[in-house]
C-alpha positions, -999 to 999 in steps of 0.1 A, spaced: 0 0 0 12 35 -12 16 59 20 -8 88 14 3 107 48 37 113 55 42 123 95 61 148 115 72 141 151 68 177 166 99 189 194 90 208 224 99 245 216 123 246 247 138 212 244 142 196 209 152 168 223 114 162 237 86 150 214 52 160 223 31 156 194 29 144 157 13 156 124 1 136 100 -7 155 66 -8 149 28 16 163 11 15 178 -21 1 203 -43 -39 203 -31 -50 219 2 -32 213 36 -49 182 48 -31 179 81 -43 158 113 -24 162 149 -23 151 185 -37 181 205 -16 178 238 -44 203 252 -73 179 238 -55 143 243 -71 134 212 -64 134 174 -79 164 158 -78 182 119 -64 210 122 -44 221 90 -38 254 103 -20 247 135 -1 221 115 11 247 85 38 269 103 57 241 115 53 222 84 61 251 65 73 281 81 111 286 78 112 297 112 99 266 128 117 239 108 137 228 138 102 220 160 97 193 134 114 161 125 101 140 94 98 101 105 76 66 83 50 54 92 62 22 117 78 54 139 48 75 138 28 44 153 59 40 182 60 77 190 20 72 191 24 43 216 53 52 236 49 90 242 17 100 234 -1 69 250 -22 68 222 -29 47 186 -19 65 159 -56 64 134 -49 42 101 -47 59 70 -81 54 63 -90 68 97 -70 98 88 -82 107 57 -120 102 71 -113 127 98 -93 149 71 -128 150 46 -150 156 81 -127 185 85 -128 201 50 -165 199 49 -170 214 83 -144 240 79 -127 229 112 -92 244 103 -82 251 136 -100 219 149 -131 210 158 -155 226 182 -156 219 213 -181 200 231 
């Protein structure tokens, strides 16, 4: 199966040596379609504008470190406590987010 996500680990801003979250997003030439462990949530949200500056912004390449899938899914396990969502899973939540306009995330309850 072709990977359609490719997955950041995030660094803590003080201590890049600290991963506390990860992005998974679809890169190329559409739309951001980016999905992230919100520390402040502890859950999995779309939210392609949080994810964009430290994808993207020059400034905030070093809070970012590109890593496969296999290391996503440890990083998931071992630091987040959590199961990183399947692809499928991913881009589910990423066409629930586009049609709600949830760029920031989704409401919350």
């Amino acid at each position: 199966m072709t990977e359609t996500f490719a997955y950041k680990a995030i660094l803590r801003s003080d201590d890049r040596s600290t991963i506390t979250s990860l992005i998974a997003y679809q890169p190329g030439e559409q739309a951001l379609r980016a999905v992230l462990w919100s520390v402040p949530r502890q859950q999995w949200i779309y939210a392609p504008h949080i994810a964009a500056p430290i994808l993207y912004d020059d400034q905030e390449q070093d809070r970012g470190r590109p890593v496969d899938r296999r290391t996503a899914e440890q990083i998931s396990q071992d630091v987040l406590q959590t199961e990183l969502p399947s692809e499928s899973e991913l881009t589910e939540m990423s066409e629930e987010g586009e049609r709600n306009g949830w760029n920031y995330g989704p409401p919350r309850s």
